[in-house]
N, C-alpha and C positions, 0 to 999 in steps of 0.2 A: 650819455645817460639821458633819460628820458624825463622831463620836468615833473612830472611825482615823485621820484627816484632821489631827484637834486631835493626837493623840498621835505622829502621825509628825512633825507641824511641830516641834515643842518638839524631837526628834530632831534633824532636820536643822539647828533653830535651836545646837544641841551641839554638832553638827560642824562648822557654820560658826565659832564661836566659837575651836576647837582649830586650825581652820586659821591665825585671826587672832594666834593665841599661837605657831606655827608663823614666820608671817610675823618676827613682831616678834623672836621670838630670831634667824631667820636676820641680819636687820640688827646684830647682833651680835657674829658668827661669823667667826669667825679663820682662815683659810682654812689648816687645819693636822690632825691625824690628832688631836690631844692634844685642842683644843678643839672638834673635833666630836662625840668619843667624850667625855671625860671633863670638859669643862667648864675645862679646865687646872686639872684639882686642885682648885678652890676655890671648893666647894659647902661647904653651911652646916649647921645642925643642919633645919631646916624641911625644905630639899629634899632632903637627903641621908635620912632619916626617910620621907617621905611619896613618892619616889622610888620607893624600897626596897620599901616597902610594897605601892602602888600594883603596880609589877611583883610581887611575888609573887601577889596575887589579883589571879584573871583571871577569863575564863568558868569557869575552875572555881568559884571562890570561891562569884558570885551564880546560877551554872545548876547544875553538876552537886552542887555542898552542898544545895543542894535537891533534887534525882534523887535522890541517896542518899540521906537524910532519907528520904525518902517510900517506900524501896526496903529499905531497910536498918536505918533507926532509929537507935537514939544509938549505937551502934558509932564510927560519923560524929564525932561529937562525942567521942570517948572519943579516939582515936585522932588527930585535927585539933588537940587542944590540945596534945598529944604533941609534936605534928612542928611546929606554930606554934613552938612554948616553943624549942624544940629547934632548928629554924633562925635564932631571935635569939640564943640562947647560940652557938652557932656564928658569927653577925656578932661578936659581943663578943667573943671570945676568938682566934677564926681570922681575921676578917675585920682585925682591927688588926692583925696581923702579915702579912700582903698587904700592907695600905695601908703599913706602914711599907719594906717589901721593894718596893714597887711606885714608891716616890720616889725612893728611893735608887737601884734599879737602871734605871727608867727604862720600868714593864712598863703595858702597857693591856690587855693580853689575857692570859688564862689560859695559852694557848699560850708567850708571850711570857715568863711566870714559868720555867714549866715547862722550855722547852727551854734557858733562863738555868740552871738550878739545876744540869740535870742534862748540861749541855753537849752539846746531841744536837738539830742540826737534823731529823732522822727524829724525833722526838718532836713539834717543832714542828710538823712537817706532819700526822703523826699524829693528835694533838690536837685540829689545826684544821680536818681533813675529819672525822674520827668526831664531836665535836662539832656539825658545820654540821646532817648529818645526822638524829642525833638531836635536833637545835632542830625540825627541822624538824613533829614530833608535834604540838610545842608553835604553833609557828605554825599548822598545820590545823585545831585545837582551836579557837583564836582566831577563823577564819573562821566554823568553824561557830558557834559563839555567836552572832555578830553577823548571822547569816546567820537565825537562829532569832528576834530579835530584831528585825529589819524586818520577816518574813515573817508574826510575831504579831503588834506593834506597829503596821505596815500591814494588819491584819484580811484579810492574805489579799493583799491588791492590788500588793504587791511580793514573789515569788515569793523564796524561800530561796535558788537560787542568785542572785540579782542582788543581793539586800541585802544577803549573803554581800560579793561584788564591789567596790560604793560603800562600803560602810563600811573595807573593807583597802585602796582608793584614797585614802580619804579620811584613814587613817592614815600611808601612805605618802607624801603631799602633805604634810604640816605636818611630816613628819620630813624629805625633801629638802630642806624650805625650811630649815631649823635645824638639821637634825642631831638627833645626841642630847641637846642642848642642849633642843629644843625636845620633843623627851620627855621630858628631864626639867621642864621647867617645865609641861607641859598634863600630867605626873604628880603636879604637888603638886595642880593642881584636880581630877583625873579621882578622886585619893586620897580628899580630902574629899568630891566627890559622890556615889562610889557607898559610901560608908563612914555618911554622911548618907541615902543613897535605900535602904540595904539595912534601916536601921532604920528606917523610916519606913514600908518595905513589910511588916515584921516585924510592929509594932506592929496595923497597920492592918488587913492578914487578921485578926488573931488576932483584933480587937475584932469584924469582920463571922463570924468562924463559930466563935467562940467565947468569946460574950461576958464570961462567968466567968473569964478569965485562965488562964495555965497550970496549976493544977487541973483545970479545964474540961477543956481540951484533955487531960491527961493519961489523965482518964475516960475520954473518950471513946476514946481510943486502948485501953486496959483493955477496952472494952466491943467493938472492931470491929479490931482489932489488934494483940494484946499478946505478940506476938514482934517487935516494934519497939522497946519496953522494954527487952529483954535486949539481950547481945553476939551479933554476929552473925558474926565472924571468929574463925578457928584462932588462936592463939596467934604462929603464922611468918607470916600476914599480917599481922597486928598489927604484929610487930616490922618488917617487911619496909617496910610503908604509913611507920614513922616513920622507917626510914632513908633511903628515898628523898625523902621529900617533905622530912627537916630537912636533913640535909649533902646528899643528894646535889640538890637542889634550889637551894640557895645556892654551891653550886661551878657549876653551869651559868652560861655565859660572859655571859647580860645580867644576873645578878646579882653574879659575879664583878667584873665591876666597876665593880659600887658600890664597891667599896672602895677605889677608887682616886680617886672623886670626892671625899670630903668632906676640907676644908681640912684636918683633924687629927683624933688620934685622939680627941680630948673629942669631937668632933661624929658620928664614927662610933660610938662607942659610947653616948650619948646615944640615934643614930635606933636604934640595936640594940634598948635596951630599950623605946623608944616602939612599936616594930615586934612587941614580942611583945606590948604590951598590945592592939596593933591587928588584931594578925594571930586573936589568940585568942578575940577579943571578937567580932568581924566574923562567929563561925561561931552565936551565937546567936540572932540574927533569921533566918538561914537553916535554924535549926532551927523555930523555930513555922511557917513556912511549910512546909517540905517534910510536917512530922510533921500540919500541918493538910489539908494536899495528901493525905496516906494517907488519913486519916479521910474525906475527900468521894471520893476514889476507892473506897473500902468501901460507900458507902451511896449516893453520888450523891444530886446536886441536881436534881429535875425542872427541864428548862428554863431550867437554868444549866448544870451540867455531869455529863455522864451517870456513871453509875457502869463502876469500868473505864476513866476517862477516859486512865489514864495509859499504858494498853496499846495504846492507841489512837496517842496521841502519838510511842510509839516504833515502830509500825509506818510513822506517816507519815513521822519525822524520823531515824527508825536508832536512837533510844535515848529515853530519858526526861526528856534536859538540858533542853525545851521547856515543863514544870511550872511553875515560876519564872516565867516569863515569861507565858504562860498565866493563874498567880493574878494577877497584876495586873493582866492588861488585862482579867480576869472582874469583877473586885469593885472595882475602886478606878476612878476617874472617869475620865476621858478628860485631863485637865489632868495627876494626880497623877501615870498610868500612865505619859503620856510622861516627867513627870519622871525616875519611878524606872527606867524602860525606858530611857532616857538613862545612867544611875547605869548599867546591868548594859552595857551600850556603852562605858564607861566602864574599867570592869573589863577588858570584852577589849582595847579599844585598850590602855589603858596597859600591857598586859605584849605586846602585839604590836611597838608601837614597838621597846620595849628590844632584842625578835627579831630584827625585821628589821637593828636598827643593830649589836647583838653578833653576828649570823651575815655579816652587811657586814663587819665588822671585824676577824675571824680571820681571812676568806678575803682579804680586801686586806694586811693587817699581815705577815700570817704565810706567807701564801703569794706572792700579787700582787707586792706590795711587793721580798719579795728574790729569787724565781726569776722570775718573768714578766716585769716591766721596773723593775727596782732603779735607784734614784737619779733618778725623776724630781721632779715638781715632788709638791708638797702637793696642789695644785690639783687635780691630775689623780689623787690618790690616791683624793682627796673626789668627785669625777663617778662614776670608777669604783666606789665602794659606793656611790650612789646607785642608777647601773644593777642592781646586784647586787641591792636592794631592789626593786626592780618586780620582778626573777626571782622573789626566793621570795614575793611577793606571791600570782603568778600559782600557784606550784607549789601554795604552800599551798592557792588558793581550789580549785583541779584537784582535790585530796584532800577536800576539805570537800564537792564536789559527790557526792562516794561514798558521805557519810555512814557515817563508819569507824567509829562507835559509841559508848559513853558517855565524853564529854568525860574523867572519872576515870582508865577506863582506856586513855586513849589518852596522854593526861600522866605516864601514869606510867610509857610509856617513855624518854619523853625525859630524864626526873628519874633511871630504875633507869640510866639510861647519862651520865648527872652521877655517880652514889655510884662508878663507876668510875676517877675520878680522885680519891680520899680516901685511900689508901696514900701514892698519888705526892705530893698535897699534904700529908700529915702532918710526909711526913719533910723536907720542903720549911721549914716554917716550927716545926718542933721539932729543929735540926738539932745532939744532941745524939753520939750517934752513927750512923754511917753505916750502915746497914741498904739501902737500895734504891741499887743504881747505875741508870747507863742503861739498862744491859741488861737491869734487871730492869724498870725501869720501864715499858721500851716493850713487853713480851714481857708482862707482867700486865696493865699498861691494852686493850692488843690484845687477850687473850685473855679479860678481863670481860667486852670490850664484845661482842664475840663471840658468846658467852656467853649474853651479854641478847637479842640479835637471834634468837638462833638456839630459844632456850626460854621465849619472852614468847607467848602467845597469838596475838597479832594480825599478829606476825612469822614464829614460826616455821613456820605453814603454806606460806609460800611457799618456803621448805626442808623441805618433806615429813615436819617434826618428827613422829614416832608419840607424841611426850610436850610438852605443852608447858603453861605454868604463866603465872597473873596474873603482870603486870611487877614487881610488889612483890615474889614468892617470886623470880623470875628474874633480877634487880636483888642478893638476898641470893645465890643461886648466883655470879653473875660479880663478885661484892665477895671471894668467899672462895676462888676460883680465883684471879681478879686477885693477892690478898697472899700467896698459898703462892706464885704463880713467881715474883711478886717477889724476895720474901724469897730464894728458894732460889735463882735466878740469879745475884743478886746476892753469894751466900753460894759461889759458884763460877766467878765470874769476876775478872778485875782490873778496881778504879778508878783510872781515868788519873789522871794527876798533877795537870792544869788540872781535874777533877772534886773532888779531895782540897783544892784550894785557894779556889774557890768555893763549896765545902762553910763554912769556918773562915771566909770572909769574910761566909758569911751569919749564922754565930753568933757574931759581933762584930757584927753590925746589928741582932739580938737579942738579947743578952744582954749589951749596954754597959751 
């Protein structure tokens, strides 16, 4: 066999496997809204942890932490451990007052909190189209990964849009068959494999090109790059990068709820802090490779890989997320490569499933469910986000064959229009005095998200924006328009009476 050949098998031998874990939960599955989404409550410290985890790093994690690395320098790493730290302090502290509000009241979806708290079915709806929406970045991202992933891993012989295609099929098959159930169980293996394969490709480059260890490596970088060394972000990116990617990343609706899965609060707050050691730890093998990926793109390898390799890659593929993928099927064998090209497959399915099943989930719960055709069976709850999943399969893979550009900043629209909902959920789950009504809520979350669409780069073009800014500065714009009309709407209208008394009964469910 021919080393593509070996490397794709070991691939497809992965996905056969996730389909088989697929199977087996579906034979378990409760034919109900509760146990396809959220497992009925009664996940564990392991998959509740490793879950979590798993969906947070995706193709960003193992493709674009590499791009950047090699693009940008430790800026990457300055900033990643920020917003890592930062989104498990936010499980721990935010995420158990959900779970606790989310048994009591009965909520699976964000939406389902949200228009409970603040008694406003126009918030529900709101929520759960501007959310579907915004998922939607987040699933295109996921194609392309996977799509960069067969396209290297096949040496070429299975072209970027069709590997793109099988692999978000092949993610979509094992979650029909199970549910979210069955994401979350091929997330506690996909957790450990690419968590396991990212350092194992970490270790492995750095011993083939540089074999003195990070020393090594650091010289060299001294010697053929030493503005990779320093910071490389303004100060309002900086802070921008860590509020979208901690809160406004763990308020998006496939990781919202998590918290709803794990049997109790000892087991959510457990995966919280296992999740920050995973989440922060995970960006250091992606730092020798990206940062070793600069050094061979500065001087090039004859007849391995030319110099300027990386300019190259983004010309064929729209960006630089193909580096990653690239170093390992250059240097490491044809066995390993599939393993750890398996491991970065890994990465994108597990946070794709979550997508597909939480942007299923809003649109049937929140919308389907009570205006479309209310009070049917379960049964037919469950078919219809199945169907809804092949949709944005397809939408998704449609955008990935455009090659919309570096995984980074394509994610980070979909995260700057998560931090748009962190007003409305503050006062939701600190409900000490009443600051946001409906009014305010729906008229700030609307106009955040707004906001983000309209002065993000890669969106506001199509509004003829003359100004328009990284999703991280425009993500901090629509967080700070969002809490002024809040606040001030709120500070100029009336709260109903059923608003004033769901208010008190939520802080008697926190603060008994």
């Amino acid at each position: 066999m021919e080393a593509w050949q070996i490397t794709l098998t070991i691939i497809f031998v992965y996905c056969i496997l996730m389909i088989v874990v697929g199977f087996l939960s579906g034979r378990v599955l409760k034919k109900s809204l509760e146990d396809f989404y959220v497992l009925s409550r009664r996940a564990g410290i392991l998959v509740t942890f490793l879950a979590t985890a798993a969906t947070y790093h995706s193709a960003f994690a193992f493709l674009t932490s590499v791009a950047t690395y090699a693009t940008t320098g430790v800026t990457f790493w300055v900033a990643s451990s920020a917003w890592t730290t930062g989104a498990a302090v936010f499980m721990y502290l935010a995420g158990t007052r959900l779970m606790r509000l989310g048994k009591a009241r009965g909520h699976i979806s964000p939406a389902d909190a949200l228009a409970d708290f603040y008694r406003s079915e126009v918030l529900r709806v709101l929520v759960a189209a501007v959310m579907a929406l915004f998922v939607i970045a987040y699933i295109v991202v996921q194609a392309v990964g996977l799509g960069l992933i067969i396209d290297i891993g096949s040496g070429g012989n299975i072209p970027y849009m069709w590997g793109s295609l099988i692999l978000m099929l092949v993610t979509m098959l094992y979650l029909v068959l199970g549910g979210l159930r069955a994401a979350y169980w091929t997330d506690v293996l996909q957790g450990v494999w690419m968590y396991v394969g990212v350092f194992v490709a970490g270790v492995m480059i750095l011993q083939r090109l540089a074999p003195g260890g990070v020393p090594e490596l650091m010289d060299q970088l001294r010697a053929v790059k030493p503005s990779l060394l320093t910071m490389n972000w303004d100060p309002l990116m900086m802070l921008g990068a860590i509020m979208i990617y901690a809160p406004g990343l763990m308020l998006l609706p496939h990781l919202w709820i998590k918290y709803y899965v794990a049997k109790d609060e000892k087991a959510l707050k457990a995966s919280a802090v296992g999740t920050a050691v995973y989440l922060s730890s995970y960006y250091i093998p992606t730092a020798l490779v990206g940062l070793a990926a600069a050094v061979v793109n500065a001087v090039g390898m004859p007849g391995v890989l030319e110099k300027g390799f990386i300019s190259a890659l983004t010309t064929k593929y729209g960006s630089a997320d193909a580096v990653m993928a690239v170093m390992i099927y250059t240097f490491l064998n044809p066995v390993l490569a599939g393993f750890l090209l398996a491991g970065a497959a890994a990465a994108a399915m597990s946070t794709l499933d979550s997508f597909l099943g939480s942007t299923s989930l809003i649109l049937i719960r929140d919308i389907y469910q009570r205006y479309v055709r209310p009070g049917k069976s379960e049964g037919e709850y469950v078919m219809v986000s199945r169907i809804l999943m092949f949709v944005w399969v397809l939408i998704g893979w449609y955008f990935a064959i455009l090659k919309p550009g570096l995984i980074f900043d394509v994610t980070s629209i979909a995260v700057a229009g998560g931090l748009q909902l962190l007003p409305l959920t503050l006062q939701m789950i600190i409900p000490k005095k009443k600051l946001i009504n409906k009014y305010g809520a729906i008229t700030g979350f609307a106009a955040g998200s707004i906001i983000v669409a309209l002065f993000t780069s890669q969106t506001g073009k199509y509004f003829r924006m003359p100004v328009t800014y990284h999703a991280a500065i425009a993500g901090l714009m629509g967080l700070a328009v969002n809490t002024v009309l809040a606040l001030l709407l709120s500070a100029i209208t009336k709260t109903s009476d059923d608003e004033k008394k769901v208010f008190e009964e939520y802080g008697k469910l926190l603060y008994a």
